[in-house]
C-alpha positions in Angstrom: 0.0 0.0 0.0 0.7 3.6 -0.2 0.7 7.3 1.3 -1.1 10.2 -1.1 -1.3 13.1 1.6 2.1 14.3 0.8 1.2 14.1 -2.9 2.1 16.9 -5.6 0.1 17.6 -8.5 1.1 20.1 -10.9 -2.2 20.3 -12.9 -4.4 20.7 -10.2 -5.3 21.1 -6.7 -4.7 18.0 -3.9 -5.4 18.4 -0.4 -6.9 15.7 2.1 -9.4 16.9 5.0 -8.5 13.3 7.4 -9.3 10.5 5.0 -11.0 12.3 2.3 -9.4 13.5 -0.7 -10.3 16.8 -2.4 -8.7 16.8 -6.2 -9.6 20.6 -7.4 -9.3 21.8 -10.9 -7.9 24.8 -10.7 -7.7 27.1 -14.3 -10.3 29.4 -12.9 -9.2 32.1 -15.7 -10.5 29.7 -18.0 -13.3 27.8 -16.1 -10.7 24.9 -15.6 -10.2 23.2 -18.9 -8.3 20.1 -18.8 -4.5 19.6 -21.4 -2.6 17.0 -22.0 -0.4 17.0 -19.0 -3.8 17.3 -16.8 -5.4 14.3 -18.3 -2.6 12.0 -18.0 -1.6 13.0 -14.1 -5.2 12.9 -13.3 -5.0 9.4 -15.3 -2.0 8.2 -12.9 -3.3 9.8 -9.8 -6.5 7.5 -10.1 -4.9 4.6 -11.0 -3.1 5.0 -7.9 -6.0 5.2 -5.6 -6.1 1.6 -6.0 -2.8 1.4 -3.7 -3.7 4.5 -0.8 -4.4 3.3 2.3 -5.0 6.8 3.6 -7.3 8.0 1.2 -11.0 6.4 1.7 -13.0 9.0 -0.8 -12.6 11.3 -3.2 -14.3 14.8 -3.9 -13.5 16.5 -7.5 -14.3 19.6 -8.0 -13.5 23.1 -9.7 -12.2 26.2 -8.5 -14.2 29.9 -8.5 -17.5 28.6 -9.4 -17.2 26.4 -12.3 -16.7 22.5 -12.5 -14.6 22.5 -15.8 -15.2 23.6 -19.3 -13.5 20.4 -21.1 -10.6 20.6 -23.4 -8.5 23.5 -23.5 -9.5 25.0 -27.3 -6.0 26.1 -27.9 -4.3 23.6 -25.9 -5.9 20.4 -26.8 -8.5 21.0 -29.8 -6.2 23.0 -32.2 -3.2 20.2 -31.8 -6.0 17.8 -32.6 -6.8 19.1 -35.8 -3.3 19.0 -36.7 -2.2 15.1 -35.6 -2.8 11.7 -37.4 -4.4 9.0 -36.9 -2.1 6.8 -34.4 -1.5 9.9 -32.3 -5.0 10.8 -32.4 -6.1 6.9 -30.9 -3.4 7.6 -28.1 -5.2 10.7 -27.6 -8.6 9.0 -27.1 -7.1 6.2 -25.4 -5.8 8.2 -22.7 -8.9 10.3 -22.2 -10.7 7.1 -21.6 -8.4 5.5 -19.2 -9.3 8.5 -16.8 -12.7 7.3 -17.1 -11.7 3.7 -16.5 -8.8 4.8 -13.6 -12.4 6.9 -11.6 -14.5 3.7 -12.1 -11.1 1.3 -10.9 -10.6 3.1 -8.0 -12.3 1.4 -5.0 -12.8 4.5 -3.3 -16.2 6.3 -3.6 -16.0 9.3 -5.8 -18.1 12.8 -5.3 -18.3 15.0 -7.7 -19.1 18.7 -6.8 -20.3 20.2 -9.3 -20.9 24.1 -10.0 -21.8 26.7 -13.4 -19.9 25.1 -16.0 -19.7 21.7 -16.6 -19.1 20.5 -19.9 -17.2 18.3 -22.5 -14.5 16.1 -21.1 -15.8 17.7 -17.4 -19.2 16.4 -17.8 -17.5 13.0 -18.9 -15.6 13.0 -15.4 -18.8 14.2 -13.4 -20.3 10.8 -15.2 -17.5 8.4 -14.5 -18.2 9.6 -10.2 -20.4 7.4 -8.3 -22.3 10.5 -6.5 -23.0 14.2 -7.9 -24.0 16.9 -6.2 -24.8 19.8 -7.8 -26.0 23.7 -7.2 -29.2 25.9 -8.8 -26.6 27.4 -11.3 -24.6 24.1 -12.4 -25.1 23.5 -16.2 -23.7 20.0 -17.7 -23.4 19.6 -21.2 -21.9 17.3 -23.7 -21.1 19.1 -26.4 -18.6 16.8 -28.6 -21.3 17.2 -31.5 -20.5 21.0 -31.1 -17.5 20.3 -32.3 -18.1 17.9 -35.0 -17.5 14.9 -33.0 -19.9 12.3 -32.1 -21.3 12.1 -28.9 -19.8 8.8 -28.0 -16.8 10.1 -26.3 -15.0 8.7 -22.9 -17.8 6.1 -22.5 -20.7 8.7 -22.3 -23.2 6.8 -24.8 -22.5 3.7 -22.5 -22.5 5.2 -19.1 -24.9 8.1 -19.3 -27.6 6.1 -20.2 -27.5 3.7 -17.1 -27.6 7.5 -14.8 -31.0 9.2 -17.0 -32.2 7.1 -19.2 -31.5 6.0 -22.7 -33.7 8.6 -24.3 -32.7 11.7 -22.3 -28.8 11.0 -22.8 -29.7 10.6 -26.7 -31.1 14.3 -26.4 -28.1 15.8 -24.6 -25.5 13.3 -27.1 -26.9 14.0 -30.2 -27.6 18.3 -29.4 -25.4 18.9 -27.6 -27.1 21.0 -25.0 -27.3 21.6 -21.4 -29.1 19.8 -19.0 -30.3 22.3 -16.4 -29.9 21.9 -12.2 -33.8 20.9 -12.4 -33.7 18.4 -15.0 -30.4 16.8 -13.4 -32.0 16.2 -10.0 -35.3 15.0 -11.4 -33.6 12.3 -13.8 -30.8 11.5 -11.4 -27.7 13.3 -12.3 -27.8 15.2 -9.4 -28.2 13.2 -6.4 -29.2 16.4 -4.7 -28.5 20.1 -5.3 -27.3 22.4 -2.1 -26.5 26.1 -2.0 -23.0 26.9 -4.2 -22.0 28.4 -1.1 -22.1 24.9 0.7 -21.5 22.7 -2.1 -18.0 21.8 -1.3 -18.4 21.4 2.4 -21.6 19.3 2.0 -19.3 17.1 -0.7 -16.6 16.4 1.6 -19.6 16.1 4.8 -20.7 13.4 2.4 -18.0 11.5 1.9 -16.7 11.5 5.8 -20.1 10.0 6.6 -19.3 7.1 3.9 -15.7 7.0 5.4 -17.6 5.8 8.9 -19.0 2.9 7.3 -17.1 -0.2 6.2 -15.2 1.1 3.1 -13.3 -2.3 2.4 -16.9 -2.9 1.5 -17.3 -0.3 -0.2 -14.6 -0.8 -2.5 -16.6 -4.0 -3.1 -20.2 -2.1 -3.6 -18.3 -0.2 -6.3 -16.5 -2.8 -7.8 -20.1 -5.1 -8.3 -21.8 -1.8 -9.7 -19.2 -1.9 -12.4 -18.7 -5.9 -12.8 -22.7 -6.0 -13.5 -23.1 -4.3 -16.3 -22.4 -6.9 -18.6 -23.6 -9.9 -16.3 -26.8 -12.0 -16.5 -28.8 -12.1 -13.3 -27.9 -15.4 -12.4 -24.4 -14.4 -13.1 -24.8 -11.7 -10.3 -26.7 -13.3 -7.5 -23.5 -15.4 -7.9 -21.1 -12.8 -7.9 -23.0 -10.8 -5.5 -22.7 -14.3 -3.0 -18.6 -14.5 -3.3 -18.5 -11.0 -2.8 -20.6 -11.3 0.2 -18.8 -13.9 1.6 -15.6 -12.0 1.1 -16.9 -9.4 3.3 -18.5 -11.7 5.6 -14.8 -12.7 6.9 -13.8 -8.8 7.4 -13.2 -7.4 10.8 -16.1 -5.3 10.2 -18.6 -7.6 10.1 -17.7 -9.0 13.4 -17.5 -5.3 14.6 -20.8 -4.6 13.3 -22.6 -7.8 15.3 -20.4 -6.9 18.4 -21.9 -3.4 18.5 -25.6 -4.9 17.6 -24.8 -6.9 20.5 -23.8 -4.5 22.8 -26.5 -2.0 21.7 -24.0 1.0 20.2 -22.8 2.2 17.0 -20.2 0.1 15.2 -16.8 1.6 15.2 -15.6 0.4 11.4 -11.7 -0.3 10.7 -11.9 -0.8 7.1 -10.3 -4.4 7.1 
């Protein structure tokens, strides 16, 4: 296992509030689009989420107000236009390994989400388990914008599982944005709070998840993912090894102690 506190970033923002981890993008000037570099050390940092033992959830958010307005234009579309075809796949590749590195990660992932939220940001908003929102967040997919298909960073497979396969053909194929009403009432949003309070009512949130058993968490998330493309039979059994995995935690026993004893279970996370 590893230690992340001490971590680094130099694309964005990383601080930790006990065991919760608050990644920030931070290009306020320009309503935090993502480059290159960003994508790929957001990439890694992910991936090695799977290895912290001191982080047990993860807020993303943006800085002064906004979430994040996708690619950088000048930074990332413009070279785009001007690359071939291997170096454009790479491209695509690595944008969709973020995608795969948030989903991988056993940790539960909040995304805080404020004004502008759009492209590749909206993509990252999707790929978090929980979103909270505010009256003045707007989330948009706007690859067809562009000129690009709406089937970008898993969107037309994972979008549809979170509103529905008609509404996520709406926002794919125009391109417009969903407003703070229509995300909570098709389940973007799993509530909206007061911008003001969004970022302290994120990281509330995930503390309160961090005081239950998060090696079973870990496991919650992972059989959210694995049953996708299972049958049902395929994931009463999967669902019954994973069970019995966490049956043999120290939790579990912790849990029936504190039933026992008539108190609140004091989780270790093992």
């Amino acid at each position: 296992m590893m230690l992340m506190a001490d971590l680094k970033p130099g694309h964005f923002k990383w601080q930790m509030q006990g065991d919760v981890a608050i990644i920030t993008l931070n290009r306020p000037e320009k309503k935090n689009p993502l480059t290159f570099d960003s994508y790929a050390e957001l990439r890694d940092t992910f991936r090695d989420l799977v290895y912290a033992d001191d982080v047990k959830s993860v807020v993303v958010t943006g800085a002064d107000g906004n979430f994040c307005s996708g690619g950088d234009v000048f930074e990332i579309i413009e070279p785009l236009t001007k690359m071939n075809m291997k170096d454009l796949l790479a491209f695509t590749r690595m944008t969709g390994d973020l995608i795969k590195a948030i989903r991988a990660c056993p940790q539960p992932v909040i995304a805080a989400l404020d004004g502008i939220c759009a492209g590749a940001g909206s993509c990252i908003a999707m790929a978090a388990d929980i979103r909270l929102g505010t009256p003045t967040a707007k989330t948009a997919f706007l690859f067809t914008r562009v000129g690009l298909a709406g089937c970008d960073m898993g969107a037309c497979a994972i979008l549809p599982r979170i509103i529905g396969q008609g509404r996520a053909s709406e926002l794919l194929f125009t391109g417009r944005s969903m407003s703070p009403e229509e995300g909570e009432r098709w389940g973007w949003f799993n509530r909206l709070v007061p911008s003001d309070e969004l970022l302290s009512e994120a990281v509330a949130y995930a503390a309160r998840l961090n005081e239950g058993p998060t090696f079973a968490h870990g496991i919650t998330k992972t059989m959210l993912n694995q049953e996708w493309s299972m049958t049902i039979d395929q994931a009463i059994e999967a669902e019954a090894q994973a069970q019995a995995i966490c049956m043999q935690t120290g939790d579990f026993a912790r849990a029936f102690e504190a039933f026992a004893a008539k108190r609140k279970p004091a989780f270790g996370g093992n």
